[in-house]
C-alpha positions as CSV (number, residue, x, y, z in Angstrom):
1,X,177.3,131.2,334.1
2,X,179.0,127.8,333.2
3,X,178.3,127.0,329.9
4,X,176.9,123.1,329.2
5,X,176.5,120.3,326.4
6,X,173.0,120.9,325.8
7,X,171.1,121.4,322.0
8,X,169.6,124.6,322.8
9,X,170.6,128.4,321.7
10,X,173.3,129.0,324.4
11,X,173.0,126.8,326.7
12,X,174.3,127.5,330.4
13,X,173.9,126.8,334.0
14,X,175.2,128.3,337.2
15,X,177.0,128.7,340.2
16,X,176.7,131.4,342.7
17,X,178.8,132.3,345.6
18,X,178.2,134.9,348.5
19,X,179.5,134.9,352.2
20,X,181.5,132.2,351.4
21,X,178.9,130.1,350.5
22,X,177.7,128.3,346.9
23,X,175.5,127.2,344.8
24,X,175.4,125.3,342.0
25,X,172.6,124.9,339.5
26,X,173.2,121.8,336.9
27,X,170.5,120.9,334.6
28,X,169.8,120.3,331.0
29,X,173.0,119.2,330.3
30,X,173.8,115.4,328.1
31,X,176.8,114.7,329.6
32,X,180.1,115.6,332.1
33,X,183.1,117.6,330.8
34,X,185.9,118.7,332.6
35,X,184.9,122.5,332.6
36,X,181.5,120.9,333.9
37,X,183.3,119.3,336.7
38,X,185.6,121.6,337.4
39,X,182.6,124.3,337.8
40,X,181.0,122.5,340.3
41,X,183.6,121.1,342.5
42,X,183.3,122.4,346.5
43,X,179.9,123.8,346.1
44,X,177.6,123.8,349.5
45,X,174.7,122.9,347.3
46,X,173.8,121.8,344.2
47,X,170.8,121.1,342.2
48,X,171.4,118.3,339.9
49,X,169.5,116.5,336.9
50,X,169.0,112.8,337.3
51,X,166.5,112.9,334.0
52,X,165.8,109.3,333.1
53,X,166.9,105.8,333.7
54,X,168.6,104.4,330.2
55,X,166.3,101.2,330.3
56,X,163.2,103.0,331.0
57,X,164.0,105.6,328.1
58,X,164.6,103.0,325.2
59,X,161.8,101.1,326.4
60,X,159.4,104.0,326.8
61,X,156.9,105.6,324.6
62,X,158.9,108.3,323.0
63,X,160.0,108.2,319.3
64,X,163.2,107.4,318.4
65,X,164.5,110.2,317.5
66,X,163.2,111.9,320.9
67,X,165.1,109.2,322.8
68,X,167.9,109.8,320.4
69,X,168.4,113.5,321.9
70,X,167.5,112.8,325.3
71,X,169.9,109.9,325.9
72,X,172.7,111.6,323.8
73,X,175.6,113.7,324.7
74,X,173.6,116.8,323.6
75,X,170.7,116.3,325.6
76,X,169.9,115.3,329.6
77,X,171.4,113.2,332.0
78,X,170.8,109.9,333.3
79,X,171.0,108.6,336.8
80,X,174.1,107.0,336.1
81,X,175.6,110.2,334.8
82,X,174.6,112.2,337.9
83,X,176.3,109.7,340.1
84,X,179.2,109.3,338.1
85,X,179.8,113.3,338.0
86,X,179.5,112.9,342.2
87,X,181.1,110.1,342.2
88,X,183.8,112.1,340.2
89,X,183.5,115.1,342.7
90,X,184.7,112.7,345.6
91,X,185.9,114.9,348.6
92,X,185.1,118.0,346.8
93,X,181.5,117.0,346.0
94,X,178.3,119.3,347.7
95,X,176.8,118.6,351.7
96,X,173.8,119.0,350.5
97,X,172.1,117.6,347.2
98,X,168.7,118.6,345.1
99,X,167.8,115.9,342.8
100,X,166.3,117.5,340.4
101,X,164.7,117.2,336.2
102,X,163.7,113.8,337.0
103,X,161.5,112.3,334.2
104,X,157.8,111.6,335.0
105,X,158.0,109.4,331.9
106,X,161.4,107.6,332.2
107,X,162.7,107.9,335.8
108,X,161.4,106.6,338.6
109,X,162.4,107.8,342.4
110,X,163.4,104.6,343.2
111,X,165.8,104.4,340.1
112,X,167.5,107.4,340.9
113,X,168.0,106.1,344.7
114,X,169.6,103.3,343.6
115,X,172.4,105.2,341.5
116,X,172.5,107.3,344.4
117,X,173.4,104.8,346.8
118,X,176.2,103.6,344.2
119,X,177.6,106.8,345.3
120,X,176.3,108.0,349.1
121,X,176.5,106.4,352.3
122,X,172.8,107.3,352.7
123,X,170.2,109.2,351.0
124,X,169.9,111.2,354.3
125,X,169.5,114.8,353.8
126,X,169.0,114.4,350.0
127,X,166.2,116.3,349.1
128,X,163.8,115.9,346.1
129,X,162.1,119.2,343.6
130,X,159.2,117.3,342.6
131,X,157.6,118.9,339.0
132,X,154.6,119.9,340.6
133,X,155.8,121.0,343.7
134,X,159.3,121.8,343.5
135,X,160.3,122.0,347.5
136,X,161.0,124.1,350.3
137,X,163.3,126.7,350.8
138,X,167.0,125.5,351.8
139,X,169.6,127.1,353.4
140,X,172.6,126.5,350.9
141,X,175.4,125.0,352.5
């Protein structure tokens, strides 16, 4: 378990390992410290928040005090977050990528593709849990 910054009772994530293979599992978390990154560095996989875009937050219909704990370091990522903590990851960042916790209220796919590509080459391979759906089985790694 990797403990997170995150204003809940306990708060933690994880990484699992087996056959020389990882996993990493980072959500609910509002914002990147070095235990966090050091966690996380040369998994196979990794799940990863991209909650909300910044803009679409303040200008959404939440109160401001909800907006206050999402957007603060206590509370969820952003898409800019996310791609700073790959970004931050550089060689030792994950093949494969779940965007996952994505906002139906203040994200959009499109806004987390764009902090993606900050980061990536491509958004090939990059696969998506939807709320509803979730998505397929992987193979980590």
């Amino acid at each position: 378990a990797v403990t997170v910054p995150h204003d809940a009772a306990e708060p933690c994530q994880y990484r699992l390992s087996s056959g020389g293979r990882s996993l990493g599992i980072l959500t609910d978390l509002g914002s990147i410290t070095p235990h966090v990154l050091d966690s996380y560095r040369d998994c196979h996989s990794l799940l990863l928040e991209f909650n909300h875009d910044l803009l679409m937050l303040q200008a959404g219909s939440y109160p401001p005090a909800l907006k206050r704990r999402v957007g603060g370091d206590w509370g969820h990522l952003n898409n800019l977050q996310a791609a700073q903590l790959l970004r931050d990851l550089g060689a030792a960042r994950p093949g494969q990528l779940v965007v996952a916790h994505v906002s139906e209220n203040n994200n959009s796919r499109h806004k987390a593709e764009e902090a993606l590509l900050s980061v990536l080459d491509s958004l090939e391979g990059v696969v998506w849990a939807e709320q509803a759906g979730g998505f397929d089985w992987l193979a980590v790694g």
